[in-house]
N, C-alpha and C positions, 0 to 999 in steps of 0.2 A: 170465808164461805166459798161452797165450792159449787157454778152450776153445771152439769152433764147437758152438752146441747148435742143436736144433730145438726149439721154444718150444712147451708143452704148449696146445694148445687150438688151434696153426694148425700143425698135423702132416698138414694133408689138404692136396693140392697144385692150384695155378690151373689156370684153365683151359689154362695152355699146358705144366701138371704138374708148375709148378717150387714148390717146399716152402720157404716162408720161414725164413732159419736168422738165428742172431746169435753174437754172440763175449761171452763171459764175464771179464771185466778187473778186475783188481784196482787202484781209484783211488783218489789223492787226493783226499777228500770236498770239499776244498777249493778244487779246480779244476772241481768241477760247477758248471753254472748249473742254477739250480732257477726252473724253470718254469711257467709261468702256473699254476696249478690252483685248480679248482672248491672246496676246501676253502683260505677265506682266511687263515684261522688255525691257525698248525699246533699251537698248545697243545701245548708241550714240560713235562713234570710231571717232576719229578723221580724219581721211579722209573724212569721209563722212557730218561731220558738212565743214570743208573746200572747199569743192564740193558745197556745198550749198549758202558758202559764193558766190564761186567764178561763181556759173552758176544760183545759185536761184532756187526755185521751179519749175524743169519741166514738174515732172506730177501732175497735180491740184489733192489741198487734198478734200475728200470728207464729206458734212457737212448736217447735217439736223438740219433744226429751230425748237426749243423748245416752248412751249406755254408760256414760257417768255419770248421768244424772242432770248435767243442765239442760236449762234451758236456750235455743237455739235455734236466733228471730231467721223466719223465711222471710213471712213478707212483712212490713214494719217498720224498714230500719231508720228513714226518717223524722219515724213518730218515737221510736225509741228515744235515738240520737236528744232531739228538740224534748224529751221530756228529763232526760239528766240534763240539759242546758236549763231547764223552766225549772228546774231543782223538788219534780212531784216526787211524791213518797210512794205513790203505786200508779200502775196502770193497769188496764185491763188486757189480759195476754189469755188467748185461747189456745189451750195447751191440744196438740193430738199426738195421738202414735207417727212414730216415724215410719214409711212403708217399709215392706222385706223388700229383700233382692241386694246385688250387690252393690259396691261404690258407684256404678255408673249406674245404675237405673234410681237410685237416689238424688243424682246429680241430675240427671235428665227432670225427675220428677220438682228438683227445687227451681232448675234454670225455667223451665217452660210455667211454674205459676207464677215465677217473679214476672215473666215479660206477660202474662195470659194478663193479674195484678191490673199493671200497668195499662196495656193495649187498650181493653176494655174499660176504661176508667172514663167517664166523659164528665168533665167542668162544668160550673154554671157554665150560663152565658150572663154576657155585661148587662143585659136586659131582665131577665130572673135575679141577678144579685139588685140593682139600681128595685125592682118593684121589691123587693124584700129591704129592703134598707127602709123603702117608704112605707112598709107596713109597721116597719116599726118606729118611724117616728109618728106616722099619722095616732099612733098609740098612746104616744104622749113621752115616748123616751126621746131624753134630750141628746143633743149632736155628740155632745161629750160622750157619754154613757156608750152608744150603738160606735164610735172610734174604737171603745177601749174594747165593748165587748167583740167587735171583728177584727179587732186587731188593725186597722189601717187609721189614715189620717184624715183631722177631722174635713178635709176640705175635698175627701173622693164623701165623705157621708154628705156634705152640705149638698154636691152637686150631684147624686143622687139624687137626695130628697128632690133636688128644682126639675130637673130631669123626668121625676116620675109620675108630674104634674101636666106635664107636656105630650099630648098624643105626637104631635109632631118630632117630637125629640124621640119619643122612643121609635116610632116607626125607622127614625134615619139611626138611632142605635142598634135595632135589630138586624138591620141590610149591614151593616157594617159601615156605614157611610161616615159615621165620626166616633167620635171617642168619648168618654161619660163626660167632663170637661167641658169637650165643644156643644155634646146633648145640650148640658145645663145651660150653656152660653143661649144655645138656639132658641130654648124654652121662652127668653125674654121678649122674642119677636116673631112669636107663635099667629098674633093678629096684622102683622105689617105685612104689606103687598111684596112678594118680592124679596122679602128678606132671608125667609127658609131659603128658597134656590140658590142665592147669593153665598150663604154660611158652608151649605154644602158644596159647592164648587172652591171656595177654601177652606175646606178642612183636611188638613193632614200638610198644610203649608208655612211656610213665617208667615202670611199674610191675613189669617185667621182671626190674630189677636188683633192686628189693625182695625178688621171689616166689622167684629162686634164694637171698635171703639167709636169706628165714623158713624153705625147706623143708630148707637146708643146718643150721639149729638145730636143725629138727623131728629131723633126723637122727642127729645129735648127741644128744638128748635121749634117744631113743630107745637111741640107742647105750647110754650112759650108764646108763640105767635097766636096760636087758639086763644088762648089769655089777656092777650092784648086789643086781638080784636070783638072782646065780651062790649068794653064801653062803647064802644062804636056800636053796636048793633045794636046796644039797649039804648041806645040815643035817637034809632033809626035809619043810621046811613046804611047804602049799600055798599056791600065787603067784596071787594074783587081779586081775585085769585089770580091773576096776569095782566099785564100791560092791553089795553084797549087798541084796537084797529086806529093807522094813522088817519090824519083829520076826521073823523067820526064827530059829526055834528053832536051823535048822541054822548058820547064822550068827550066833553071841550077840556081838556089840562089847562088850571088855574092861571099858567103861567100864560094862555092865548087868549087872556080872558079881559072886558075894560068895564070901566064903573061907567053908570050912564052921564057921566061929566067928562068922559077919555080918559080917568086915570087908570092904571095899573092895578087890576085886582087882587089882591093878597089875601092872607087868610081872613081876615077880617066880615068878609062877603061873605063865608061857609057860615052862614045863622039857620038854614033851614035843610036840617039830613034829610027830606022828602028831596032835595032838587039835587043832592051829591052824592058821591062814590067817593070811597078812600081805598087806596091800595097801599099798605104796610109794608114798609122795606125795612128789611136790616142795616144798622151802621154804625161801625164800631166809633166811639165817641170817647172823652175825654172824660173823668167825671172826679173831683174832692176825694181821694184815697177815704178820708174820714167822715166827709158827712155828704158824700154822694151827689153833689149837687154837679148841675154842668159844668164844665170848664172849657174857653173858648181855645184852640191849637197856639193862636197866639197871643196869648195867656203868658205861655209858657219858655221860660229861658231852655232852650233845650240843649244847650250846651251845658248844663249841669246835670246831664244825665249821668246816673252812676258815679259820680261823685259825691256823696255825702257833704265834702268840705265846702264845693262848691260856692260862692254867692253871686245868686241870680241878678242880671242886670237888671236896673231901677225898673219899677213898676211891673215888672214879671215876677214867676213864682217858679220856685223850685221845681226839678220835673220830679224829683222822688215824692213831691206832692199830691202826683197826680195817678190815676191807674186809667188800662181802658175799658170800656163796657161796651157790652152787644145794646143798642135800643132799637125800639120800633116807630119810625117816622111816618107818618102820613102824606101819599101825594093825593090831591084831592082831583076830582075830573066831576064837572056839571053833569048834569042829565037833563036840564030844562033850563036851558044859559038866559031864555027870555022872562022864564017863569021867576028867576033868582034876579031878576030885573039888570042882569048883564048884557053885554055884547062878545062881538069876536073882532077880536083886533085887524088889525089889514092882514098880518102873513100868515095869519090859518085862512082867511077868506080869501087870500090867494093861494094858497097851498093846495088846499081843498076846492077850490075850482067854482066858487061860488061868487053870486054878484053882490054888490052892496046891500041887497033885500036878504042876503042871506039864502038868497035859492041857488039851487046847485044849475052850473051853466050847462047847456043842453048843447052847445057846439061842441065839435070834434076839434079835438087836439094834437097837432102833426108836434109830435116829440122831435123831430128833425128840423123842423123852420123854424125860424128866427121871431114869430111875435111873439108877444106878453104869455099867450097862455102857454106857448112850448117851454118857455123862461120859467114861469111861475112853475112850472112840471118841473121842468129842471131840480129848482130851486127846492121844492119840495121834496125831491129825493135826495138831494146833498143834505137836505138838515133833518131827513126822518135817519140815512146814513150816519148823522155825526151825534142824535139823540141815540140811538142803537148801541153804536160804538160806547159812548159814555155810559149807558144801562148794563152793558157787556162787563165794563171795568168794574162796575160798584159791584155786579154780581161775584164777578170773579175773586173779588177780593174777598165779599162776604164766604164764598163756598169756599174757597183755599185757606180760610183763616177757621174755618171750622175742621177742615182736613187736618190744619197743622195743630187744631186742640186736640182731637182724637189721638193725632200721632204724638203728641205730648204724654199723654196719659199713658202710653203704652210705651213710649221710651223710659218714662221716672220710673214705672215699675220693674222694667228688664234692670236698669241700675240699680235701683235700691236691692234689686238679686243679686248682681255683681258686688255690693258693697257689704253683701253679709256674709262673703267669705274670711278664712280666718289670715288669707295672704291674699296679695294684690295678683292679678292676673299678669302672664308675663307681658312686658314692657313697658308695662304701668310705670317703674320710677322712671327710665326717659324722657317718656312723655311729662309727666309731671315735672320733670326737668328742665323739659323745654320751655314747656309754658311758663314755667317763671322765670326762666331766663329772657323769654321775648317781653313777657309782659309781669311786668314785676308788680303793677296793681290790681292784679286781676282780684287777689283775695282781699279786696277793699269794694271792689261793687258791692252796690245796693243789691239787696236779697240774696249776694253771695251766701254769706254764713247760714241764711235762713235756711236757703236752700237744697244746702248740704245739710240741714239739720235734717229735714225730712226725707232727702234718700237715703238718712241713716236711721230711720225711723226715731228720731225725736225730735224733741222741742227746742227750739233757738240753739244761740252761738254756745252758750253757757253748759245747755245740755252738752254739746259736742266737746266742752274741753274737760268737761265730766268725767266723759267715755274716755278722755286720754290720762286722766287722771288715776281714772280705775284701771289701767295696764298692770299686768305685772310684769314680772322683771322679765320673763321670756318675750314678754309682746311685742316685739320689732315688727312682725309680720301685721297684725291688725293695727298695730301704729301706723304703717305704708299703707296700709286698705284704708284709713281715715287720711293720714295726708290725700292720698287721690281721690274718696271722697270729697275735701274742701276746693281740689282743683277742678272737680264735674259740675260740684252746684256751682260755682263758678259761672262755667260755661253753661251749664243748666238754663242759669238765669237768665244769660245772654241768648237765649235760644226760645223768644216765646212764639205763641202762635201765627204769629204775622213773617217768623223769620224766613219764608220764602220771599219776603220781598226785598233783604239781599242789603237792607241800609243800615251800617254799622254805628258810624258816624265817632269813628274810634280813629287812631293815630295808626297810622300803617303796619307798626310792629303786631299790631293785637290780633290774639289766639281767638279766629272765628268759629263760628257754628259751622261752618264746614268742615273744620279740623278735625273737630269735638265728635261730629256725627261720622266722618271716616273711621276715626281709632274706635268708638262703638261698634262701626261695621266687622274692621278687623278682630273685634271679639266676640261674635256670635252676635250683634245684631242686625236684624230687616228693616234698613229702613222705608218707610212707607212712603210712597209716590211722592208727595209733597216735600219730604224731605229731601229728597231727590233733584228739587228745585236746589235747595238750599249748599247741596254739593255740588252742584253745576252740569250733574250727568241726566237731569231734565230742563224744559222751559216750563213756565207757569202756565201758560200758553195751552199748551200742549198736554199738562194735566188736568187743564178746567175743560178741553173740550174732550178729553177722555172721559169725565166725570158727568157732562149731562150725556153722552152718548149711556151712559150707566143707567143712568137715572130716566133716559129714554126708555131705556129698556124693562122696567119696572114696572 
């Protein structure tokens, strides 16, 4: 079939009023001759031959007849090319007369529509494609379907879709401020204080994939902690969000606290949440790998760590017995010490400046002179100083050990990319050389093999010798990408989240979590501040008071 169109944009008729028209033909892509054009390279990508396959030519190519009779693609060549690549039987080619005049004013007339073509042509933008993706999945086409039918992969559809859901993620997609990717990432902390501004100052950085890992913990943490303190609340105690002002009569800590006989108050006294406060700390604890129960530190033979063969000295227990866990401990502080039929020991009643009735002393206190009550100041500042101090460590350890889960998550997945190449990156067998030369058990620790199981995305040791099994005979190259796999989970394992605090407790030869985290660096990875501890080119110190300055700022 053949249609007679009038071609948009020469719809106004010459001077002798005649309106140039053309015919519309469905051809054999294969019978075009594709002709000279201003663009030499037609750079066919695979998406777009795929597109083609899968929707055909939607905008007709444009042809002019030869005085031999063929046809002879102006503008098109492209879509030509990508439709004998898609193997179609026709396309749509609108045929017109070629103009008079001679070689050159033909040439003039085909170079200046190819570039006019082109110049004038203007892209979605990443914002119109991402709301078109979500209209078609809000549709009910599934992620599969809308990959095949645009021809991209299913994980630019996924993060459209999260993307499109997100006012804030589009508005930072439209400024250009991130990439559909980091959109999608943002979309998850659309309601977090602080978290937009953060994502957008790294986006377009290595530190990107970090920020969504730490604020995705924060999250969690947070969650978690909400959860924790439901019993409490439904019990009646009061939930405090920070440590209470030193000596605050209205805040007495258990531990300043005596029974009305002078013993030492302990939890046992907390029977009425009307007279208490609890403040919920984190702290990483020891707990039964299998049935979760507590386990005390010195429990535990811990020199059978990572040895399997190990036998634990009498009355201890294996350490591959045990894992650690995040819980949430309660410090409890009175609110009515008299009401709870308690007292206040001697060194808060001198700390806090108060006399034996428990009334606050009304003399002045020369912090410079030498009697009782400048001593008792004294005194009081050296041990609110060394309670400080002690609150500072547990924090730091908690916040750095959540730094270094984040950063976990976002190393195992940078490797397990690296381990799905079909050859090892260069220097990979060295290294892997070395390491077994320094450390010749290293593929014997505890959760080695597991570990490589999963950066090699499967299941146990078993799986892994699988995958070496199924080699074929050329496979030397993904043989070397699995041997250095078994030597990263390796080190993997050796490297959990606490490993910025640097305690190996291995034989001098042993191939560290610094080593491990350098040769990442030298292949394309960032590592994140914390780990940074762990190579020695930060202090702990010095990331944790980077970290609430952050969190200040929020």
């Amino acid at each position: 079939m053949t249609d007679n169109i009038t071609p948009a944009g020469n719809d106004n008729p010459d001077d002798s009023g005649h309106v140039e028209t053309g015919t519309l033909e469905h051809i054999d892509p294969n019978t075009l001759i594709v002709d000279t054009n201003v663009r030499t390279e037609a750079d066919l990508d695979a998406d777009f031959i795929a597109s083609i396959k899968e929707h055909g030519v939607l905008v007709p190519i444009v042809a002019v007849r030869g005085q031999d009779g063929q046809l002879l693609v102006r503008y098109g060549q492209r879509r030509t090319l990508a439709a004998r690549e898609a193997g179609q039987q026709t396309v749509p080619v609108y045929i017109r007369s070629a103009s008079g005049g001679d070689d050159t004013a033909q040439l003039v007339e085909r170079v200046a529509g190819q570039i006019v073509e082109n110049d004038h042509r203007r892209d979605l933008t990443t914002v119109q494609r991402a709301k078109g993706i979500q209209q078609m999945l809000d549709a009910g086409v599934s992620v599969t379907k809308v990959a095949k039918t645009l021809a991209v992969n299913k994980d630019t559809v996924k993060a459209a879709g999260t993307a499109g859901k997100s006012q804030a993620a589009m508005e930072a997609l439209s400024t250009g401020q991130l990439s559909l990717t980091e959109a999608a990432a943002l979309a998850e902390f659309d309601d977090v204080p602080g978290a937009v501004d953060k994502l957008i100052r790294a986006s377009g950085t290595p530190w990107f994939d970090h920020t969504v890992a730490q604020l995705r913990e924060q999250q969690a943490s947070a969650a978690a902690l909400r959860e924790a303190e439901k019993p409490w609340q439904e019990k009646g105690f009061t939930i405090l969000d920070r440590y209470p002002g030193s000596w605050d009569v209205d805040y007495v800590e258990l531990s300043y606290l005596r029974t009305a006989t002078g013993e030492q108050a302990d939890e046992t006294v907390v029977t009425d949440p009307a007279h208490w406060a609890v403040m919920l700390g984190e702290e990483d604890m020891w707990i039964d790998a299998e049935t979760g129960d507590l386990v005390e530190e010195e429990a535990v033979d811990w020199d059978t760590q990572d040895n399997p063969e190990a036998v634990p000295a009498e009355g201890l227990r294996h350490a591959n017995t045990v894992k650690e866990a995040t819980m949430f401990v309660p410090e409890y502080f009175c609110l009515d010490y008299a009401a709870a039929g308690l007292v206040l020991d001697e060194r808060f009643r001198r700390f806090a400046g108060l006399g034996l009735s428990g009334e606050k002393s009304t003399d002045t206190v020369d912090l410079d002179g030498d009697d009782q009550d400048a001593k008792a100041a004294r005194e009081a500042a050296e041990a609110e100083a060394a309670r400080e101090t002690e609150r500072r460590e547990r924090r730091k350890v908690i916040a750095l050990n959540k730094l270094g889960e984040a950063a976990l998550q976002v190393r195992r997945q940078f490797v397990t990319k690296l381990l799905a190449r079909k050859t090892p990156p260069k220097g990979a067998a060295i290294f892997v050389a070395e390491c077994l030369a320094r450390d010749s058990a290293l593929l014997t620790d505890h959760q080695a093999q597991d570990t490589a199981a999963e950066l090699l995305g499967v299941e146990g040791g078993q799986a892994v010798a699988k995958l070496v099994a199924d080699l074929s005979a050329n496979g030397d190259g993904r043989a070397q990408v699995i041997t250095l796999a078994l030597v990263l989970g390796a080190l993997e394992s050796r490297t959990p989240k606490d490993a910025w605090r640097g305690s190996t407790g291995y034989w001098g030869r042993h191939v560290g979590s610094g080593e491990y985290l350098r040769w990442l660096t030298d292949n394309g990875y960032q590592l994140a501040a914390v780990e940074e501890v762990v190579t020695k080119a930060k202090s702990a110190d010095e990331v944790y008071d980077d970290y609430l300055a952050e969190v200040a700022q929020q």
